[in-house]
C-alpha positions in Angstrom: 0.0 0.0 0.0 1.0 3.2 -0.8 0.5 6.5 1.5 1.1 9.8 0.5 1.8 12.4 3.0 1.0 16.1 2.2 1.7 18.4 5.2 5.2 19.1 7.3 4.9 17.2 10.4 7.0 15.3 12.9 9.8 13.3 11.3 8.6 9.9 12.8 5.2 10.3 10.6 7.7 8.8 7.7 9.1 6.0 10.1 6.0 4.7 11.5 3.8 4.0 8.3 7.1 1.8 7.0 7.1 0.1 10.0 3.7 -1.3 9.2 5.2 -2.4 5.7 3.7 0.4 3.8 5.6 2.8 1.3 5.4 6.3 2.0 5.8 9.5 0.1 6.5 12.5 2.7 5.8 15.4 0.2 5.6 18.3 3.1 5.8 21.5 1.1 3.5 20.4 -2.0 1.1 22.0 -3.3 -2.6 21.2 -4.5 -2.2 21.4 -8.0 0.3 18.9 -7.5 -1.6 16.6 -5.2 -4.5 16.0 -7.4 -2.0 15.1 -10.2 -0.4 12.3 -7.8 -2.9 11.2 -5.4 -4.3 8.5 -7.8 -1.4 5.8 -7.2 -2.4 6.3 -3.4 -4.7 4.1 -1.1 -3.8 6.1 1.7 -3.6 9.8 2.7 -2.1 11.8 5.5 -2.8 15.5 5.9 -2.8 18.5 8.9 -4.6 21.5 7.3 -3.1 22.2 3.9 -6.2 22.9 2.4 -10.4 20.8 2.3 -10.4 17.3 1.3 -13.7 17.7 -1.1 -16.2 16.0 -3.8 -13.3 17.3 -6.7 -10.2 16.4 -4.8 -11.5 12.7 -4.2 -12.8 12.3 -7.9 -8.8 12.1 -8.3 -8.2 9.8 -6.0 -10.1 6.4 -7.0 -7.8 4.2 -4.8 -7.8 5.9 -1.8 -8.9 3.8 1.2 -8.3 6.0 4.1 -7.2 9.6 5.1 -5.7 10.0 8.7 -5.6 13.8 10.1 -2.8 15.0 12.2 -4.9 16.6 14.4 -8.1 16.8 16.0 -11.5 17.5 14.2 -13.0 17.0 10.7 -14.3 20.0 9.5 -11.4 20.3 6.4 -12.7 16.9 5.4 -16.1 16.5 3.6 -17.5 13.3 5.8 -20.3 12.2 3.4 -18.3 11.9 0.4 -15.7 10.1 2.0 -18.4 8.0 3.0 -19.9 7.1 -0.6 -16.4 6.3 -1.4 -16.1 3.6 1.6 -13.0 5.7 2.4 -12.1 5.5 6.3 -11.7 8.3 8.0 -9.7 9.3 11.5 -8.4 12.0 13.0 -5.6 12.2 15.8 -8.0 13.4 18.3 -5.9 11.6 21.8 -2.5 12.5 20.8 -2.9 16.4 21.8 -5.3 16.2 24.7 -3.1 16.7 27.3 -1.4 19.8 25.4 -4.9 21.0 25.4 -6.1 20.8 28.6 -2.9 22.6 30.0 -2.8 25.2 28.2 -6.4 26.1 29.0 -5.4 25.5 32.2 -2.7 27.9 32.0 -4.8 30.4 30.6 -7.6 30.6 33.2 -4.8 30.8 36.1 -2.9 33.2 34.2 -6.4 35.1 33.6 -7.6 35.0 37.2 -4.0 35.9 38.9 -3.7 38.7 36.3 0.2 36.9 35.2 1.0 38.9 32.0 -0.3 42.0 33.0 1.7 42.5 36.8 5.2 40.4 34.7 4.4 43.8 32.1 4.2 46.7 34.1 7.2 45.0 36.2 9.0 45.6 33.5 7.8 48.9 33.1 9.3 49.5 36.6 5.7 49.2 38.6 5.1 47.3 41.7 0.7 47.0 42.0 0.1 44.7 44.3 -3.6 45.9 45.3 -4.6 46.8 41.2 -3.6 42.4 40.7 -5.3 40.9 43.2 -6.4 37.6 41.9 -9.4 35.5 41.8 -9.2 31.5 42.7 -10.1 28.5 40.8 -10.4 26.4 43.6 -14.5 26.2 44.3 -15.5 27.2 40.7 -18.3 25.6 38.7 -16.5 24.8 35.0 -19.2 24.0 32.5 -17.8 22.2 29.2 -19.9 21.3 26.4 -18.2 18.3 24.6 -17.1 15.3 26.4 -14.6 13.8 23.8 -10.5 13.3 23.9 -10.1 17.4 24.8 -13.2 17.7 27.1 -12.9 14.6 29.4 -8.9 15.9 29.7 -9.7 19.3 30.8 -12.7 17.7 33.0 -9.9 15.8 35.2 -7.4 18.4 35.4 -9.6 21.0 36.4 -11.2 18.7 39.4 -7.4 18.8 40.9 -8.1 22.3 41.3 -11.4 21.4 43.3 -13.8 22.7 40.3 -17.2 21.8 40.3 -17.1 19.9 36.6 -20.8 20.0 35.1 -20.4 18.2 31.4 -22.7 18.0 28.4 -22.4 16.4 24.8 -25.1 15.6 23.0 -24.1 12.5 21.2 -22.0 11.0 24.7 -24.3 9.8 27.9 -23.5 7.7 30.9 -20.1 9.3 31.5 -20.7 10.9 34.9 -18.9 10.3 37.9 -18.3 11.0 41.6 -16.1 14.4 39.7 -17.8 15.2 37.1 -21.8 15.0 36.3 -23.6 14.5 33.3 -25.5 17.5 32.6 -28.2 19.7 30.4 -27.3 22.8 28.7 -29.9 24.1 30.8 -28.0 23.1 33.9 -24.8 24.7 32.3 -26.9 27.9 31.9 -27.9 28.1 35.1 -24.9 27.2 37.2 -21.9 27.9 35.3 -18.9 30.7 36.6 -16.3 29.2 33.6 -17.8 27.9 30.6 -15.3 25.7 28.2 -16.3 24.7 24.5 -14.5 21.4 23.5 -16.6 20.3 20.3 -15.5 20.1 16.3 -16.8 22.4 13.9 -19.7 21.3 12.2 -23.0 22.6 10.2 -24.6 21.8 13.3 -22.4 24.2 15.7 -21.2 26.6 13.2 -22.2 30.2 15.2 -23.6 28.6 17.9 -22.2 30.4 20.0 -24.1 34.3 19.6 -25.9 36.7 21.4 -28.8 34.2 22.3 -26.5 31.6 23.6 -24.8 34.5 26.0 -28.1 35.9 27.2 -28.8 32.4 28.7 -26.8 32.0 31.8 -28.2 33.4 35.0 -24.6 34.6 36.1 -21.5 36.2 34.7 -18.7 34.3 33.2 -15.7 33.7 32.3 -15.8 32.1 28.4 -13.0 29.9 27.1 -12.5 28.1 23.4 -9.7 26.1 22.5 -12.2 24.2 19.9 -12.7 26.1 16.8 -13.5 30.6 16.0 -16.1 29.6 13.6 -18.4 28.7 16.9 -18.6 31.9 18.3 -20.1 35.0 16.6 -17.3 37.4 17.3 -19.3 40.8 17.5 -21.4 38.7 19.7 -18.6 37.9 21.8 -17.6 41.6 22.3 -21.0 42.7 22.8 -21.0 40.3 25.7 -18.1 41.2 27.0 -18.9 45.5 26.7 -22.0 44.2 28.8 -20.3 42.2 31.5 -21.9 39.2 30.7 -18.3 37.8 29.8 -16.0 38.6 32.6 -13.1 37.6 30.5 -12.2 35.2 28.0 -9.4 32.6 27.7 -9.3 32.2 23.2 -6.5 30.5 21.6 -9.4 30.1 18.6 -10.2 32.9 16.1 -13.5 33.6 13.8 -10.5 34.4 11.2 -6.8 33.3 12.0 -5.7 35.2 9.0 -5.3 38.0 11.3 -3.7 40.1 8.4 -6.4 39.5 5.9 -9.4 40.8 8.0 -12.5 42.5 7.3 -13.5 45.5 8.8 -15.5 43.9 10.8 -13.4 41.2 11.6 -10.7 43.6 12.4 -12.9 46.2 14.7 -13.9 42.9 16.9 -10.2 41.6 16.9 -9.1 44.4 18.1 -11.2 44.9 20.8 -10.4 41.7 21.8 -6.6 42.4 21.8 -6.6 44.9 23.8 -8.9 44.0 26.5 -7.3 43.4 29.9 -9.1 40.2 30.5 -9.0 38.6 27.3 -5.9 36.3 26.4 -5.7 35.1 23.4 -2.7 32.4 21.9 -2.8 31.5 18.3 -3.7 27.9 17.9 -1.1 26.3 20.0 -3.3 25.2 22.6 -2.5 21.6 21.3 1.1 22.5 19.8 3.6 20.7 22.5 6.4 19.1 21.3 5.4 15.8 22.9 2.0 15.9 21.3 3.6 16.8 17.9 5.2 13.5 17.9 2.4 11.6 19.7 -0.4 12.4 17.0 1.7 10.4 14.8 1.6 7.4 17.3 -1.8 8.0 17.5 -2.8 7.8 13.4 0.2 5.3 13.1 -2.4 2.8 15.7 -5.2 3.3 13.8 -4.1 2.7 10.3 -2.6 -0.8 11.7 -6.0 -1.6 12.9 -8.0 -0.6 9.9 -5.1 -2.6 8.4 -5.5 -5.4 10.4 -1.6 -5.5 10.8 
């Protein structure tokens, strides 16, 4: 079988396919044009996010068999077609769930203990001790919607720190515990001081997240995504957080991560974002750890040996 790999990742994702006895192609800096004119000899493909695995791309690839994302989620892949096609899908979804959940973590105790801001104006030469007075974790309700790899990670780091963890996923059940409980989105409205998105992008949860959705919970909070931009309505976001409804945010997830190639509005939301003190935002690297960089690969290189039967 031959596997063609289209996106620059850790060196191993070469190694580990031979292992299994199959002959790889590691073509990291290729581009489309390219792809479609060589993907037919393949029965297997590889990618990260180069660019959407559609109804024309897989018209050139007759053989192919099964595609394997370095990374968590779907949305750059178009399911259904896959699925007339027979072609197996699967994403890396465990290999960066730890790199996840700390770096949320990170960010809500960097948040609440007001980290950047007191290390900047240190270095400005100003001592505030009363103006950074922090805010505890410990005794907090977390809601997360999305139970998966990411979600259930988060879920047990964050009960270390004596969170209240209320969950919900709509396609998981019978996953509560004596630390976490299953719950409603109702529930989550109601009770909620941190709320944590950990679900993929789909047409289902595209903008779910909007003025509506805010307008919901009975208390302030404190709003987090290290999912995907495209579920929050940015204006909404701002609007939220001009009103108080937000406290802060915690975003390593952008409506557009092109954050040169904005539109106005796009731009006018981002930078009020930017510059608000109790907004952090980190671009995409919430799952970008060195170990998880090679562990994805472990991850995919698993689950093509099962679909292989190897």
């Amino acid at each position: 079988m031959k596997i063609l790999i289209v996106d620059e990742m850790h060196e191993s994702i070469v190694h580990m396919p031979e292992e299994l006895g199959l002959e790889v192609d590691y073509f990291p800096n290729i581009a489309l044009s390219e792809v479609l004119e060589k993907v037919a000899d393949y029965e297997g493909l590889i990618i990260r996010s180069k660019f959407f695995i559609d109804e024309n791309f897989l018209q050139n690839a007759p053989k192919l068999r099964f595609i394997g994302r370095a990374g968590a989620g779907l949305d750059l892949i178009d399911i259904d077609a896959c699925k007339r096609r027979n072609i197996e899908i699967f994403a890396a979804n465990e290999g960066n769930r730890i790199a996840v959940a700390e770096h949320l973590i990170g960010m809500i105790l960097g948040l609440f203990n007001k980290i950047e801001k007191s290390h900047l104006e240190i270095k400005q030469g100003q001592w505030k001790r009363e103006e950074n007075r922090g805010e505890e974790l410990f005794g907090k309700t977390v809601g997360i919607i999305g139970f998966g790899n990411n979600g259930e990670a988060t879920a047990s780091r964050l009960v270390a720190f004596g969170c209240k963890i209320l969950a919900y996923d709509k396609y998981r059940y019978g996953f509560g515990n004596q630390f976490v409980t299953e719950s409603t989105l109702d529930e989550i409205f109601r009770e909620v001081d941190i709320l944590s998105l950990h679900i993929p992008l789909t047409t289902e949860t595209n903008k779910m997240v909007d003025k509506a959705f805010f307008e919901k919970f009975s208390k302030n909070i404190y709003f987090c995504n290290v999912a995907r931009g495209e579920l929050v309505v940015q204006e909404d976001l701002v609007d939220a957080l001009k009103t108080g409804k937000v406290k802060g945010a915690c975003l390593d997830v952008l409506e557009n991560e092109k954050i040169n190639k904005l539109s106005e509005s796009q731009q006018e939301s981002f930078d009020y974002l930017k510059n608000h003190p109790n907004v952090i935002i980190t671009p995409h690297i919430a799952g970008w750890t060195f170990e998880s960089y090679n562990r994805i690969n472990t991850v995919l290189k698993d689950k093509i040996a099962r679909f292989l039967g190897l």
